[in-house]
C-alpha positions as YAML, in Angstrom:
chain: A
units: angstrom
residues:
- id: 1
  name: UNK
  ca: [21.39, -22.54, 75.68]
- id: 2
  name: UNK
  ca: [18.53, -25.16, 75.45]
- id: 3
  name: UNK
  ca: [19.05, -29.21, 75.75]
- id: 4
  name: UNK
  ca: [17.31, -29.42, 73.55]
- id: 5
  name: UNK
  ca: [18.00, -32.79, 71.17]
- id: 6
  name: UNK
  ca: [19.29, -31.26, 67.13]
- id: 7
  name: UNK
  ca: [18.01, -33.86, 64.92]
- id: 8
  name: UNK
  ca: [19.76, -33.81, 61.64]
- id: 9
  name: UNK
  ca: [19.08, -35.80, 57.98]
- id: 10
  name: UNK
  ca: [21.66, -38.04, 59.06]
- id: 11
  name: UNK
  ca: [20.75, -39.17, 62.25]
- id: 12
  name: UNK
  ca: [17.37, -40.83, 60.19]
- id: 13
  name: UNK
  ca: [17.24, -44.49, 60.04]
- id: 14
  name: UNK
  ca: [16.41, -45.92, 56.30]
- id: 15
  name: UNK
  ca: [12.84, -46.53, 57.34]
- id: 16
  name: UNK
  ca: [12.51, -43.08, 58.76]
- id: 17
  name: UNK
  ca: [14.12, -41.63, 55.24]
- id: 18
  name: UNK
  ca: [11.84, -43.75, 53.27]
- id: 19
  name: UNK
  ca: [8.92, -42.82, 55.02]
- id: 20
  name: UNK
  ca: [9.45, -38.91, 55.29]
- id: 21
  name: UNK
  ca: [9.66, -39.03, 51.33]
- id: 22
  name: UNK
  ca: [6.03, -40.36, 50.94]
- id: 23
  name: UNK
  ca: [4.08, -37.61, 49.41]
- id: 24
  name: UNK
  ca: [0.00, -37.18, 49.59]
- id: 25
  name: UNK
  ca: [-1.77, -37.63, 46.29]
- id: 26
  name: UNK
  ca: [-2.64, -34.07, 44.79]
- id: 27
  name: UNK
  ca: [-5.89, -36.07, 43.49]
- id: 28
  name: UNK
  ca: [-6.67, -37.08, 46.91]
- id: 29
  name: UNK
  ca: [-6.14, -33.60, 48.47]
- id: 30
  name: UNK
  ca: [-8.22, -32.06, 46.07]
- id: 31
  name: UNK
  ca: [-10.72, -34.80, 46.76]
- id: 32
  name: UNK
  ca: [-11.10, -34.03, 50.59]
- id: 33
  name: UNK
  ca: [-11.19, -30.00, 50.03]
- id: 34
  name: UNK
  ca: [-14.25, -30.65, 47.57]
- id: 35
  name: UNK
  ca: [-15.45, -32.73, 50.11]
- id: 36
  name: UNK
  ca: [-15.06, -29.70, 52.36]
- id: 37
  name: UNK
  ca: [-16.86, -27.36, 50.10]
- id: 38
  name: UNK
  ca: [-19.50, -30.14, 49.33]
- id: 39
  name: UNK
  ca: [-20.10, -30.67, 53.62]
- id: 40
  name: UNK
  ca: [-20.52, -26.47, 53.58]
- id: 41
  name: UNK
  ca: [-22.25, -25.53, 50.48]
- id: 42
  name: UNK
  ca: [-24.15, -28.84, 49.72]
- id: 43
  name: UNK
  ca: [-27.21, -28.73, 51.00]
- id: 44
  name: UNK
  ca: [-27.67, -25.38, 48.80]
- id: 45
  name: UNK
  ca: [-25.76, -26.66, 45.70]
- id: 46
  name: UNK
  ca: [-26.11, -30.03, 45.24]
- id: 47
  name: UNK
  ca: [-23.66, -30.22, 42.36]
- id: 48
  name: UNK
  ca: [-21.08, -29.73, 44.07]
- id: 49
  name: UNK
  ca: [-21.53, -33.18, 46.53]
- id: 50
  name: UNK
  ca: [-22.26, -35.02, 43.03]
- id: 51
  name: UNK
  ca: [-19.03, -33.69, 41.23]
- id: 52
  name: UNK
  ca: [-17.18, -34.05, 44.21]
- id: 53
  name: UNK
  ca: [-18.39, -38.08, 44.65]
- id: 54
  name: UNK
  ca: [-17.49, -38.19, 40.52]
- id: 55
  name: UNK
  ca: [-13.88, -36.92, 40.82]
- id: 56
  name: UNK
  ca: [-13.18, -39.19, 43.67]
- id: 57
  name: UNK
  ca: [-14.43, -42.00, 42.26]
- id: 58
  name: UNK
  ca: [-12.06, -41.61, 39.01]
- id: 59
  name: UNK
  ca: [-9.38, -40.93, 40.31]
- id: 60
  name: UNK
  ca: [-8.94, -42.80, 43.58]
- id: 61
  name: UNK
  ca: [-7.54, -45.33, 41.20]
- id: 62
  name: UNK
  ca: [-4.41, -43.09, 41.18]
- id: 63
  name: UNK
  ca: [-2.87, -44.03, 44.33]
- id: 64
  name: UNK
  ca: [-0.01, -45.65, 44.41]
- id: 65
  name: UNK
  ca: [0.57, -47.33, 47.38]
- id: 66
  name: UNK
  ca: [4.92, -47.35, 47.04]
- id: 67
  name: UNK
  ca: [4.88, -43.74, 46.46]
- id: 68
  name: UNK
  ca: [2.30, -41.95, 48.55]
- id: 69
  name: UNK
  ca: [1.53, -41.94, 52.19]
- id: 70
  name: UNK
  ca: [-1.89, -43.24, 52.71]
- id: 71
  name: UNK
  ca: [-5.71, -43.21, 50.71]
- id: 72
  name: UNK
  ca: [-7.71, -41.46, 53.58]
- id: 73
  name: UNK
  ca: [-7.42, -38.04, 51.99]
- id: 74
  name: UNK
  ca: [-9.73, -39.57, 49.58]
- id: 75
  name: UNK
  ca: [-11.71, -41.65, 52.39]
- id: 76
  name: UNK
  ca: [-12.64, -38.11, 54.09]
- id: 77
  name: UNK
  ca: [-13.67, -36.19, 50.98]
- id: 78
  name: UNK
  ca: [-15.78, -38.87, 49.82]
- id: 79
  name: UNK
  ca: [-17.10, -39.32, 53.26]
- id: 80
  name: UNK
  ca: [-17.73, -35.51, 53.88]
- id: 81
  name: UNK
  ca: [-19.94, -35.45, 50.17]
- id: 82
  name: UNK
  ca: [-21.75, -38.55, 51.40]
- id: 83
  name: UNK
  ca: [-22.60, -37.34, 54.42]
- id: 84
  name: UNK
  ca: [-24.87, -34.15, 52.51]
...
């Protein structure tokens, strides 16, 4: 046997509930794997980097603030298309 602590759902405070059911923007996930693609393949494609930096753009207006965690999945994609 292990003493090891058992955290259960209802040893969470309110805070930690409220926080654990912040989800990531799909737009913003999608935004930071295109900037992935766009840091690999850009150089060779440049399409992708400009389609990438369009799709971010439009929808980084999306986030909501109450609802989802944070905006950097959109900060890094963007970044990672810049930075072609």
């Amino acid at each position: 046997m292990s003493n090891k602590p058992s955290h259960k759902l209802d040893d969470l405070t309110e805070e930690e509930e409220r926080y654990l059911s912040k989800k990531q923007n799909p737009y913003g996930v999608t935004t930071m794997l295109m900037g992935l693609i766009s840091f690999l393949f850009g150089p060779v494609f440049v399409v992708i980097p400009i389609c990438t930096l369009t799709f971010g753009l439009i929808t980084i207006r999306t986030f909501n603030r109450k609802k989802e965690d944070n905006p950097w999945t959109f900060y890094v994609g963007l970044g990672l298309a810049l930075y072609v």
